[in-house]
mmCIF file as Biopython writes it, N, C-alpha, C and O atoms, coordinates in Angstrom:
data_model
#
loop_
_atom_site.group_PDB
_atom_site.id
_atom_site.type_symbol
_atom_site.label_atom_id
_atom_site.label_alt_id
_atom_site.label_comp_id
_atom_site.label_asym_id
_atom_site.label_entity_id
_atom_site.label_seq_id
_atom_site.pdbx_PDB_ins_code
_atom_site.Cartn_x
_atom_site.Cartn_y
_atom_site.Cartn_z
_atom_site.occupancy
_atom_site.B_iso_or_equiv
_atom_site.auth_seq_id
_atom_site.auth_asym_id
_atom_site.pdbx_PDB_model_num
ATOM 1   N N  . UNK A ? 1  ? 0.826  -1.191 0.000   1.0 0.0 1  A 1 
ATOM 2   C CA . UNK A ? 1  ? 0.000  0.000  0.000   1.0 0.0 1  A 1 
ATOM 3   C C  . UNK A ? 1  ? 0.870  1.255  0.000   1.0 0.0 1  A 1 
ATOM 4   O O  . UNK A ? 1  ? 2.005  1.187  0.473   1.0 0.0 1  A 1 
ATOM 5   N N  . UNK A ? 2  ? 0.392  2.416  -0.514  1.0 0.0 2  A 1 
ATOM 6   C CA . UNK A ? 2  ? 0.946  3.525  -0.586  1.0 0.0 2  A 1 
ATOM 7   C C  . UNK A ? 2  ? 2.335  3.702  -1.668  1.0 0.0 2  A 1 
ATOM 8   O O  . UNK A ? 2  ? 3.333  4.415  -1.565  1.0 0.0 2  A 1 
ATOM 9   N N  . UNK A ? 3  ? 2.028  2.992  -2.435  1.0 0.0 3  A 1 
ATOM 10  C CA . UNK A ? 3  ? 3.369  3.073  -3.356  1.0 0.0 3  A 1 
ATOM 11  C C  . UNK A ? 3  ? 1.963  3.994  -4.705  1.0 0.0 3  A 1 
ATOM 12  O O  . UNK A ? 3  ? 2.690  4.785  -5.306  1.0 0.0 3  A 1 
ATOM 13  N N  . UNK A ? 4  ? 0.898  4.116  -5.138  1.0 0.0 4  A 1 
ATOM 14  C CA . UNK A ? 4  ? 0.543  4.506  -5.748  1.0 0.0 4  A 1 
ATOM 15  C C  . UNK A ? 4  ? 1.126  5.476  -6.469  1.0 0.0 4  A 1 
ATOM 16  O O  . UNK A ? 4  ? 1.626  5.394  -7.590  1.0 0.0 4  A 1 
ATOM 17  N N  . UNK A ? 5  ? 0.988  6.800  -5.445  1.0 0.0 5  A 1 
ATOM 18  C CA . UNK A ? 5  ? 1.807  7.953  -6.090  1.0 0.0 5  A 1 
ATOM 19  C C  . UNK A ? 5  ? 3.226  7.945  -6.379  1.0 0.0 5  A 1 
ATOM 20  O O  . UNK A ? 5  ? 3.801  8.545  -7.287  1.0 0.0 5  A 1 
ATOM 21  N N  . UNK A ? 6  ? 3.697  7.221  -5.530  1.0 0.0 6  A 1 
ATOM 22  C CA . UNK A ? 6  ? 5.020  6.969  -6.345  1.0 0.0 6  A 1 
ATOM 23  C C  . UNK A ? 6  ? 5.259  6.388  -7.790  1.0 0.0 6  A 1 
ATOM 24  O O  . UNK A ? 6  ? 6.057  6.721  -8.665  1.0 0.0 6  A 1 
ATOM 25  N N  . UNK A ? 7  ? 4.419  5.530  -7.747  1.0 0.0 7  A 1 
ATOM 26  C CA . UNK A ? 7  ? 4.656  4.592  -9.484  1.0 0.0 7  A 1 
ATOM 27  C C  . UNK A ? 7  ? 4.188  5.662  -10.205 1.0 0.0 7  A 1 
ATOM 28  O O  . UNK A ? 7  ? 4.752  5.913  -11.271 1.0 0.0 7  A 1 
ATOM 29  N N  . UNK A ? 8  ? 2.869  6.642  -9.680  1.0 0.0 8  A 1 
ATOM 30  C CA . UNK A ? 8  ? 2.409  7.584  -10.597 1.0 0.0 8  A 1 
ATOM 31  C C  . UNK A ? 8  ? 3.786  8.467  -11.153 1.0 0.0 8  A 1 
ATOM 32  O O  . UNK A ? 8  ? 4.045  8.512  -12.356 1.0 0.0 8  A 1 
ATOM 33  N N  . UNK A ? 9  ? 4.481  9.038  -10.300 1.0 0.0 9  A 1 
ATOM 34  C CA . UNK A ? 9  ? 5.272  10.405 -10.712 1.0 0.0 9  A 1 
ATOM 35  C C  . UNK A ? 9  ? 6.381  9.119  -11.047 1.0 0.0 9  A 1 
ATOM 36  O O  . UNK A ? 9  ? 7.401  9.805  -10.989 1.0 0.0 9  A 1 
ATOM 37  N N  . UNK A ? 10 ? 6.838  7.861  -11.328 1.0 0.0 10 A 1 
ATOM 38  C CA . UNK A ? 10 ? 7.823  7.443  -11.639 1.0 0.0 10 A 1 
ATOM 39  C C  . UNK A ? 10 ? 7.332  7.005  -13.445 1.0 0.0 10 A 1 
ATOM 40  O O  . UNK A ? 10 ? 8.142  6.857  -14.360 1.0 0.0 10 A 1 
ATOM 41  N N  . UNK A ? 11 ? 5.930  6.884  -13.550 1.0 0.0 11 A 1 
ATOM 42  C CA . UNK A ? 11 ? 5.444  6.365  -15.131 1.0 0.0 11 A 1 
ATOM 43  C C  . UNK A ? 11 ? 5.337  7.863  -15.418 1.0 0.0 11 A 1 
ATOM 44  O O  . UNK A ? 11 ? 5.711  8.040  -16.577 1.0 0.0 11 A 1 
ATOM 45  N N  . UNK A ? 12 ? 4.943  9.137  -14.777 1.0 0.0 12 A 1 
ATOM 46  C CA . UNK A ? 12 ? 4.889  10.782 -15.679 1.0 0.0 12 A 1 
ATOM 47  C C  . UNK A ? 12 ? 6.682  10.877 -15.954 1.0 0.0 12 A 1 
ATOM 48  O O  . UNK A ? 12 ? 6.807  11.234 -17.125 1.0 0.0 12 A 1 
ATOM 49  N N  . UNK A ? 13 ? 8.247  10.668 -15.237 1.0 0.0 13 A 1 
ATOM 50  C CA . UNK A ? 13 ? 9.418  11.060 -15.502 1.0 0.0 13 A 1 
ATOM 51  C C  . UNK A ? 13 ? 9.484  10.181 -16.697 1.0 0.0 13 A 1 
ATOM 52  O O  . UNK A ? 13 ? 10.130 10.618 -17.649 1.0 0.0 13 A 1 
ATOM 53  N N  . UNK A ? 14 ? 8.877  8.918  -16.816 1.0 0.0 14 A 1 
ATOM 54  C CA . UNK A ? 14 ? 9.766  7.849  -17.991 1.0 0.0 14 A 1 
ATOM 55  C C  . UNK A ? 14 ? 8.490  8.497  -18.939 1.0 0.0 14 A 1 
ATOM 56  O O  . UNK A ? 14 ? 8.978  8.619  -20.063 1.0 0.0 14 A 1 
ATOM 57  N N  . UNK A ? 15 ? 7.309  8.885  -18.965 1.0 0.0 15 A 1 
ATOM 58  C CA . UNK A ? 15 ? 7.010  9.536  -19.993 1.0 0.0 15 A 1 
ATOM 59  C C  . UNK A ? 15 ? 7.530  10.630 -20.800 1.0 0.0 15 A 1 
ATOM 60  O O  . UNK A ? 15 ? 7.919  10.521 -21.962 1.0 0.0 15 A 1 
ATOM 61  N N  . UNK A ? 16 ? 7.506  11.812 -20.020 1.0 0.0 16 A 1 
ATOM 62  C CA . UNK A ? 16 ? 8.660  13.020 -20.184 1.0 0.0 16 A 1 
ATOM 63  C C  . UNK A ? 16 ? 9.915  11.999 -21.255 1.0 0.0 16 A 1 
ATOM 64  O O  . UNK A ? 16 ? 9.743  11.853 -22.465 1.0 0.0 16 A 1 
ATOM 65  N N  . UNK A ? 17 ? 10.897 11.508 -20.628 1.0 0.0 17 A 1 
ATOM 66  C CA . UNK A ? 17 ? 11.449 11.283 -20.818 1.0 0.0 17 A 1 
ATOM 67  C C  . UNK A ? 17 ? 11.740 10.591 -22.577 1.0 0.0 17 A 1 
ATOM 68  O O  . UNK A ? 17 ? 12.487 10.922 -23.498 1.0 0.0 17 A 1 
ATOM 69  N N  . UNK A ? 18 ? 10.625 9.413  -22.368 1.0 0.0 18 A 1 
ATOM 70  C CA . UNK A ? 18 ? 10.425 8.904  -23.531 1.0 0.0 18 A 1 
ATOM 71  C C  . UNK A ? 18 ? 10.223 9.979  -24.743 1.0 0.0 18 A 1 
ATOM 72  O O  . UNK A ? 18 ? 10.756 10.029 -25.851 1.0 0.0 18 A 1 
ATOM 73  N N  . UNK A ? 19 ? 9.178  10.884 -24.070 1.0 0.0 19 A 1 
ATOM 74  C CA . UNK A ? 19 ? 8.468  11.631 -25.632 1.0 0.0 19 A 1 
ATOM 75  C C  . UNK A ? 19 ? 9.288  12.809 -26.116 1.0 0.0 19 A 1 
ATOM 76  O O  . UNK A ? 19 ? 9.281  13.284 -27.252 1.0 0.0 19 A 1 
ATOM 77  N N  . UNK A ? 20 ? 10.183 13.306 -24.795 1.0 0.0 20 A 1 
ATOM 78  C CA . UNK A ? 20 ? 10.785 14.487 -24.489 1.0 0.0 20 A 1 
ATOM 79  C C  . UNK A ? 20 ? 11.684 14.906 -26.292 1.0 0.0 20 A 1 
ATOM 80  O O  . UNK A ? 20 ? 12.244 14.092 -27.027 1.0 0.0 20 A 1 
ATOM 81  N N  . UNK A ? 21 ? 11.568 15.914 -26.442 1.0 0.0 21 A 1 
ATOM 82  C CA . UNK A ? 21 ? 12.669 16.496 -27.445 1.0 0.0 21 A 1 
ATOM 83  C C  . UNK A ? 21 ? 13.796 16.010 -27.869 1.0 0.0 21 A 1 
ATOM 84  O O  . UNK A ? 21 ? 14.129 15.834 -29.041 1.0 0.0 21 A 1 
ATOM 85  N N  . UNK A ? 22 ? 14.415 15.781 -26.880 1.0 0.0 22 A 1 
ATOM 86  C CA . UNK A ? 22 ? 15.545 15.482 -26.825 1.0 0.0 22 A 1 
ATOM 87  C C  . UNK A ? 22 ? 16.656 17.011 -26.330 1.0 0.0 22 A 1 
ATOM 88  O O  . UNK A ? 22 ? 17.845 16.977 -26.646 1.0 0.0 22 A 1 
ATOM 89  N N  . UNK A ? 23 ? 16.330 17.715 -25.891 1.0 0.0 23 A 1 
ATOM 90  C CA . UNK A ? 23 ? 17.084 18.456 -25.820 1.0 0.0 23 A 1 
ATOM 91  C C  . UNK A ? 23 ? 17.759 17.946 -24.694 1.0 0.0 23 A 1 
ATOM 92  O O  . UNK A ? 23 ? 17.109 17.474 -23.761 1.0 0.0 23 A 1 
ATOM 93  N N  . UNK A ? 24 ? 19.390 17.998 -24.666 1.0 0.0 24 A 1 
ATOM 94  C CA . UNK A ? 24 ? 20.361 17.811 -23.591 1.0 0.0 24 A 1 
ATOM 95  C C  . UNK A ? 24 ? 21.003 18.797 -23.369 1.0 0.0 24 A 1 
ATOM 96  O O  . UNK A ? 24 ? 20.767 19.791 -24.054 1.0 0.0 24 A 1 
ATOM 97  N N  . UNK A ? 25 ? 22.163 18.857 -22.202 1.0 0.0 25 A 1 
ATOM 98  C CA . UNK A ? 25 ? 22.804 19.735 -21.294 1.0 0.0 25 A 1 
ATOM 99  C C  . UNK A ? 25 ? 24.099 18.861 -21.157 1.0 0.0 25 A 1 
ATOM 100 O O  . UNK A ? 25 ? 24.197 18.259 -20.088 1.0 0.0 25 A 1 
ATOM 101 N N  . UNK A ? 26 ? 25.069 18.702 -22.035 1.0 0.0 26 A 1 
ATOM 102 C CA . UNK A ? 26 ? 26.350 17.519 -21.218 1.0 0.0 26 A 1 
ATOM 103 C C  . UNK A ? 26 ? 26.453 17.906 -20.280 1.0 0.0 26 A 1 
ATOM 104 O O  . UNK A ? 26 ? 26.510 17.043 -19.405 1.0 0.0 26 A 1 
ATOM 105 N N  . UNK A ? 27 ? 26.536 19.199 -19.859 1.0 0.0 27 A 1 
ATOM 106 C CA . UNK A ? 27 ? 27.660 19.615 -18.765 1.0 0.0 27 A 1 
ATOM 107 C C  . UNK A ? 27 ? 26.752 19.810 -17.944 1.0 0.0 27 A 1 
ATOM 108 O O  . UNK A ? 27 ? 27.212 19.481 -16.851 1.0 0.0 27 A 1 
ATOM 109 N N  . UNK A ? 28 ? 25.331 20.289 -17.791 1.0 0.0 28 A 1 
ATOM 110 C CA . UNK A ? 28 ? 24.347 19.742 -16.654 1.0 0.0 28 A 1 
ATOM 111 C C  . UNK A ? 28 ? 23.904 18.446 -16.424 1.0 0.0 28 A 1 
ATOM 112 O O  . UNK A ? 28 ? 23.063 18.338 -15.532 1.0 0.0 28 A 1 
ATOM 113 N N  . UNK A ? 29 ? 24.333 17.201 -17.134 1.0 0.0 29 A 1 
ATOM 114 C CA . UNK A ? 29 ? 24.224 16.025 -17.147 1.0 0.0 29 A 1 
ATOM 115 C C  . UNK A ? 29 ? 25.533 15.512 -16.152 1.0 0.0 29 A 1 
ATOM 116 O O  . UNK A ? 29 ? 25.434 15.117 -14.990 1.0 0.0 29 A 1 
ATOM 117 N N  . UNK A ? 30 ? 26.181 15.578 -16.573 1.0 0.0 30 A 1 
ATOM 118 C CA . UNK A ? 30 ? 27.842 15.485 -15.931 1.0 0.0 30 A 1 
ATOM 119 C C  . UNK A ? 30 ? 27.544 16.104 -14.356 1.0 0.0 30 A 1 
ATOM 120 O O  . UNK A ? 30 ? 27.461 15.377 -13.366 1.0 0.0 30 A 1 
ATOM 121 N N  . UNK A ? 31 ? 27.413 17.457 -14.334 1.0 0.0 31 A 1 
ATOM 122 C CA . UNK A ? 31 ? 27.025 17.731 -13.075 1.0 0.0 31 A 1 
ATOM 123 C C  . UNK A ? 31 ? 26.070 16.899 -11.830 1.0 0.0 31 A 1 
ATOM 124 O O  . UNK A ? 31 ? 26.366 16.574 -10.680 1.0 0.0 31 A 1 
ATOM 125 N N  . UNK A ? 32 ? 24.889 16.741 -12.585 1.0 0.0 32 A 1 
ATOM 126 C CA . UNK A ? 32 ? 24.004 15.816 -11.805 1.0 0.0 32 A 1 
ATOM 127 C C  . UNK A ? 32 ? 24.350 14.196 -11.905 1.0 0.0 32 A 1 
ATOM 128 O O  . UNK A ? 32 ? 23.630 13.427 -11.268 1.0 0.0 32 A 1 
ATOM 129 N N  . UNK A ? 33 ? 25.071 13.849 -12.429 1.0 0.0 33 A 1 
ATOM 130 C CA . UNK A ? 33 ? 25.761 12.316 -12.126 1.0 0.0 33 A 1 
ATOM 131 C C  . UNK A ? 33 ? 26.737 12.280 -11.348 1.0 0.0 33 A 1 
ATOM 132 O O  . UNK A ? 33 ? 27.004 11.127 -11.010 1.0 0.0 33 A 1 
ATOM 133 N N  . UNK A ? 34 ? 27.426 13.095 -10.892 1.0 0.0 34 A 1 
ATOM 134 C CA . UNK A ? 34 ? 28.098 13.705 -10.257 1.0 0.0 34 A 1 
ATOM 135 C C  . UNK A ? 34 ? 27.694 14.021 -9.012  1.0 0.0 34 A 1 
ATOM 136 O O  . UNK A ? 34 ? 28.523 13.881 -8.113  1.0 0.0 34 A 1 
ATOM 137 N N  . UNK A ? 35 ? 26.877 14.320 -8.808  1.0 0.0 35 A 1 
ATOM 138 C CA . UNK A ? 35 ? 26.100 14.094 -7.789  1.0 0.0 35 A 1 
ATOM 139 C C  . UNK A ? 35 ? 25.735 16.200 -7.219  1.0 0.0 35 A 1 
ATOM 140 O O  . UNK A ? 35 ? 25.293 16.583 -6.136  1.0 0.0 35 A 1 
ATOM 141 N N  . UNK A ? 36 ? 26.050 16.875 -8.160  1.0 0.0 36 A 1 
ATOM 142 C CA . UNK A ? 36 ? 26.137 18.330 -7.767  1.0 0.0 36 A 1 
ATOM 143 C C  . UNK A ? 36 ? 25.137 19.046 -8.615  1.0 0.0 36 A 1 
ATOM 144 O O  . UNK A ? 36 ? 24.583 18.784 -9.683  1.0 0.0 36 A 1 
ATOM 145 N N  . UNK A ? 37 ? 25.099 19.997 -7.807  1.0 0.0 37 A 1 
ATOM 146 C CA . UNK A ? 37 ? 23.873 20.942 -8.900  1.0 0.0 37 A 1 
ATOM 147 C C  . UNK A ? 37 ? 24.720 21.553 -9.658  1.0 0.0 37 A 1 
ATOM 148 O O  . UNK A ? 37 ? 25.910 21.691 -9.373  1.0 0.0 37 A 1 
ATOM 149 N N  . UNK A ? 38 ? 23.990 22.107 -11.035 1.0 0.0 38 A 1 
ATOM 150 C CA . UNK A ? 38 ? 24.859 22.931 -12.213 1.0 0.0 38 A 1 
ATOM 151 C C  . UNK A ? 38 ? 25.340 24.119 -11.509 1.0 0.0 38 A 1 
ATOM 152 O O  . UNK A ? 38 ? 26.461 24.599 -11.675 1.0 0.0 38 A 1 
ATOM 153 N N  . UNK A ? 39 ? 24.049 24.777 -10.362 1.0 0.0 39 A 1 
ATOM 154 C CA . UNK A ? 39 ? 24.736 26.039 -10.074 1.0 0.0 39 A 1 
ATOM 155 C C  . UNK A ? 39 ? 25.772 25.892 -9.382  1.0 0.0 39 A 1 
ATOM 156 O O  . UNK A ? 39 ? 26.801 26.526 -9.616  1.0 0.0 39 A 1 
ATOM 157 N N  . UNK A ? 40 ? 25.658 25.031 -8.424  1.0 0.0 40 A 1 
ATOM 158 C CA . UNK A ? 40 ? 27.077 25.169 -7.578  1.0 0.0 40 A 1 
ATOM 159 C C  . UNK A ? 40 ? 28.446 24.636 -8.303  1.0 0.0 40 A 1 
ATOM 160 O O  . UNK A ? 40 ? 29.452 25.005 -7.697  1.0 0.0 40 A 1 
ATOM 161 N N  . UNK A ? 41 ? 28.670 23.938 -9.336  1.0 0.0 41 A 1 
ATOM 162 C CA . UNK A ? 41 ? 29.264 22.885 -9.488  1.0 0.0 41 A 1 
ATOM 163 C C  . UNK A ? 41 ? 30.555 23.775 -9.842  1.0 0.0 41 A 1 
ATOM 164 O O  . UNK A ? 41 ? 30.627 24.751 -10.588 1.0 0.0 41 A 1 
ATOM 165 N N  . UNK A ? 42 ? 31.840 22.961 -8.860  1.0 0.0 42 A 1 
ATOM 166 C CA . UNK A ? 42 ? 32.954 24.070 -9.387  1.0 0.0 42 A 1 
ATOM 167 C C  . UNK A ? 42 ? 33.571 23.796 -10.324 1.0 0.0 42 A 1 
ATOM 168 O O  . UNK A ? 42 ? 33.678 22.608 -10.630 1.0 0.0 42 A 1 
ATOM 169 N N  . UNK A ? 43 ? 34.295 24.983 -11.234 1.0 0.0 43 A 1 
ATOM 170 C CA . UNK A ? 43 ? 34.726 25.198 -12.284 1.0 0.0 43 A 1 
ATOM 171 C C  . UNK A ? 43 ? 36.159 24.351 -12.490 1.0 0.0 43 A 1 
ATOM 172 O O  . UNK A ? 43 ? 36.765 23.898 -11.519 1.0 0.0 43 A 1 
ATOM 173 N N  . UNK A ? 44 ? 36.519 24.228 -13.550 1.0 0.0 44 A 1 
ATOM 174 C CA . UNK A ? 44 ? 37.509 23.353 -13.347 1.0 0.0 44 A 1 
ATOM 175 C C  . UNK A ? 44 ? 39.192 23.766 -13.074 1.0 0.0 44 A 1 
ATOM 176 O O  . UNK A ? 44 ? 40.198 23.116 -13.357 1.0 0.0 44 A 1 
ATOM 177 N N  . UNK A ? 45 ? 39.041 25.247 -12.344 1.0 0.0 45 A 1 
ATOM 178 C CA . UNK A ? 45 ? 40.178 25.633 -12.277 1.0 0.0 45 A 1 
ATOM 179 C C  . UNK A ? 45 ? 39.722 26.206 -10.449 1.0 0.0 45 A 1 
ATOM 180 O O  . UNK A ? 45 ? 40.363 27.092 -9.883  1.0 0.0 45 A 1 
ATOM 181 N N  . UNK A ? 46 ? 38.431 25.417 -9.747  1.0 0.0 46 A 1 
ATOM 182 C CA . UNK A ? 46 ? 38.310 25.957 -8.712  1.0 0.0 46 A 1 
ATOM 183 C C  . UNK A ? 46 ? 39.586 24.968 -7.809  1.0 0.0 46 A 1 
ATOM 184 O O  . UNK A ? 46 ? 40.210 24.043 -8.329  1.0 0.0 46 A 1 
ATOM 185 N N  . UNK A ? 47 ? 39.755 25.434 -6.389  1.0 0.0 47 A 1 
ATOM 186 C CA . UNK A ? 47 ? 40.586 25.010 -5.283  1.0 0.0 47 A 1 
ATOM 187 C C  . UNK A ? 47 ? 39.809 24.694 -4.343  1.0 0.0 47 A 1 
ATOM 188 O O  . UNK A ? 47 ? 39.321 25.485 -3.536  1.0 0.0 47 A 1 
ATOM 189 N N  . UNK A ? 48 ? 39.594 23.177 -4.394  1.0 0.0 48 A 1 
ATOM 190 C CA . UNK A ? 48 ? 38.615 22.485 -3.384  1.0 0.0 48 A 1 
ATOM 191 C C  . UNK A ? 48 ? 39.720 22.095 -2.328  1.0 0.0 48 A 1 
ATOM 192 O O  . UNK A ? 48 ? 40.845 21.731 -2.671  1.0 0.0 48 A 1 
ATOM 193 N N  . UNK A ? 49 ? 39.147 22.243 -0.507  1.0 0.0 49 A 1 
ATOM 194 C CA . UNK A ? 49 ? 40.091 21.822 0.614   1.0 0.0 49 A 1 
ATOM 195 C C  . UNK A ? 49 ? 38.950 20.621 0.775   1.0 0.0 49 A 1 
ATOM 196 O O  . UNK A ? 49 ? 37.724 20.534 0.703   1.0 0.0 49 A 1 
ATOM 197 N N  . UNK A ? 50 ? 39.979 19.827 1.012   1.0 0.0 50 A 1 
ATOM 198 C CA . UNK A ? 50 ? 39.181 18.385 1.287   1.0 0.0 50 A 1 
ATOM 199 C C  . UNK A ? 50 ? 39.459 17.990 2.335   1.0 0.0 50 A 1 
ATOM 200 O O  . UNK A ? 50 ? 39.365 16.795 2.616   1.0 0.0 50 A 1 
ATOM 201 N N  . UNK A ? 51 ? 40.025 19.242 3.491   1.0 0.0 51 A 1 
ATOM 202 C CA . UNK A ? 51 ? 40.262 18.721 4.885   1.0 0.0 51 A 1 
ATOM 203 C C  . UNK A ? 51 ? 39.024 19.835 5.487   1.0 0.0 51 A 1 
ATOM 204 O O  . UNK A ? 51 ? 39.148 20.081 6.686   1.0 0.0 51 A 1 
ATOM 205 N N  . UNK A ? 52 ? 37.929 20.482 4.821   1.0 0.0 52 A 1 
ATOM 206 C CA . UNK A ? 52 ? 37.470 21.441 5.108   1.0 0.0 52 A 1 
ATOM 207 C C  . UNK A ? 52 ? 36.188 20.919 6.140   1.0 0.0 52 A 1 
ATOM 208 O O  . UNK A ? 52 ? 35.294 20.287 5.576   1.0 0.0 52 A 1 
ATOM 209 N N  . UNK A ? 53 ? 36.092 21.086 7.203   1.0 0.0 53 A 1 
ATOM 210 C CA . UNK A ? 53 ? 34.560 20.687 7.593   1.0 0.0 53 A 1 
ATOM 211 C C  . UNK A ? 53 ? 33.490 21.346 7.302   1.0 0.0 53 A 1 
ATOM 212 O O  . UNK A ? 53 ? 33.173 22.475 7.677   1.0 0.0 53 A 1 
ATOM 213 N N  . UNK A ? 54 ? 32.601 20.196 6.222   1.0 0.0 54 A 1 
ATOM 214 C CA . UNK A ? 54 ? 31.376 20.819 5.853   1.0 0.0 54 A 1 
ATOM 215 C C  . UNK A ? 54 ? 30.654 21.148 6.640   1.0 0.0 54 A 1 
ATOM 216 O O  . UNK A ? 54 ? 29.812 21.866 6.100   1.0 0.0 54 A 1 
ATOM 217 N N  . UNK A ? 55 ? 30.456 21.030 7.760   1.0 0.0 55 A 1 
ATOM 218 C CA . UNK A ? 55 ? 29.111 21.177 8.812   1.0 0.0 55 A 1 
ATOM 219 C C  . UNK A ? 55 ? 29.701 22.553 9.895   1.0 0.0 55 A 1 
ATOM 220 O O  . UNK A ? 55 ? 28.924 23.274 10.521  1.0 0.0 55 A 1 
ATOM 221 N N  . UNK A ? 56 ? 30.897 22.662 9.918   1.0 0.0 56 A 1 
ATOM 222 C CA . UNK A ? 56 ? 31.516 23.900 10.455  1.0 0.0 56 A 1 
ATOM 223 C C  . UNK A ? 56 ? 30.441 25.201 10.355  1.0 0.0 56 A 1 
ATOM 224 O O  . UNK A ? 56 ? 29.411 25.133 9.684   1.0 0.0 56 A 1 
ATOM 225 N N  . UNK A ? 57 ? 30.685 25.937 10.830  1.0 0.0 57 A 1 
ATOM 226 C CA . UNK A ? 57 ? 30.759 27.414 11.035  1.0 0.0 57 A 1 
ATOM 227 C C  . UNK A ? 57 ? 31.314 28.393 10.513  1.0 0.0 57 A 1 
ATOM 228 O O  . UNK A ? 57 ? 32.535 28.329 10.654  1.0 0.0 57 A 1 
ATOM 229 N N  . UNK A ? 58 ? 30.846 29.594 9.774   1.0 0.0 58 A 1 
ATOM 230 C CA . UNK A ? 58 ? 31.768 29.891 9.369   1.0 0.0 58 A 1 
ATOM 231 C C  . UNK A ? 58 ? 32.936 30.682 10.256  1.0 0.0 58 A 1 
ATOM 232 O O  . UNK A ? 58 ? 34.011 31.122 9.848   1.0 0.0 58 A 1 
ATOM 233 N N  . UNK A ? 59 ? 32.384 30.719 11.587  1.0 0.0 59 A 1 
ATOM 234 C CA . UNK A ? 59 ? 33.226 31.318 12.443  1.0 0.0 59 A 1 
ATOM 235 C C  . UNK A ? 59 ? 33.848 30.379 12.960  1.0 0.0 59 A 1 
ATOM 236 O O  . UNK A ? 59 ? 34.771 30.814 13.647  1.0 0.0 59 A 1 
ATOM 237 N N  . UNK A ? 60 ? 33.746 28.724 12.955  1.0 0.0 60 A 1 
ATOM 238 C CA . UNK A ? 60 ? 34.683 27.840 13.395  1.0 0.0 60 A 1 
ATOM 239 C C  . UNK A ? 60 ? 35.714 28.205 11.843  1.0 0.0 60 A 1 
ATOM 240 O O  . UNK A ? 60 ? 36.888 28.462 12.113  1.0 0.0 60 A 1 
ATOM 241 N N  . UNK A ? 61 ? 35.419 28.231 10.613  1.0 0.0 61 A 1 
ATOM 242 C CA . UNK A ? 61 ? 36.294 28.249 9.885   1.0 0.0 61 A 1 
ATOM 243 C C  . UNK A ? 61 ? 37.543 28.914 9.915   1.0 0.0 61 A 1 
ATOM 244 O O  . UNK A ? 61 ? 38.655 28.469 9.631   1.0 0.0 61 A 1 
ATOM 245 N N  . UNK A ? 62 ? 37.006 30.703 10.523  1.0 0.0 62 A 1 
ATOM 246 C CA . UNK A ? 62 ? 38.318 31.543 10.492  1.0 0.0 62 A 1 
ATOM 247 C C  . UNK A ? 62 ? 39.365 31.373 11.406  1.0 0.0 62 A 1 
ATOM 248 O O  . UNK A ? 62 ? 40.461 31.896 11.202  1.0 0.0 62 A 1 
ATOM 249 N N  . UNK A ? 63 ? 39.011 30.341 12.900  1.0 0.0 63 A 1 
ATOM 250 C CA . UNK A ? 63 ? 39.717 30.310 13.568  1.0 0.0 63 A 1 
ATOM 251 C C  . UNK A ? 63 ? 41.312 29.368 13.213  1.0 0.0 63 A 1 
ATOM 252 O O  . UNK A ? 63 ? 42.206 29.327 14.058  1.0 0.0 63 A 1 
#
């Protein structure tokens, strides 16, 4: 029980999908497999710290 609306909005995306244009986005495709949104997604000359704590503060940051 209760899967209804789900199968509903999962048979309206593979419709879309199926009938859709075809218009694509590589690089908003790439982004979202990726697991990032287009807006945020950094550029390829950004400087990511990967010792950075995401959940921080930004006032824990400056310290």
């Amino acid at each position: 029980m209760g899967r209804g609306r789900a199968k509903a909005k999962q048979t309206k995306v593979a419709r879309e999908l199926k009938y859709s244009s075809g218009n694509l986005d590589p690089d908003r495709l790439k982004a979202e497999l990726a697991g990032v949104s287009p807006s945020s997604a950094p550029s390829s000359s950004a400087v990511v710290d990967d010792d950075a704590d995401p959940y921080a503060d930004d006032e824990d940051r400056d310290r």
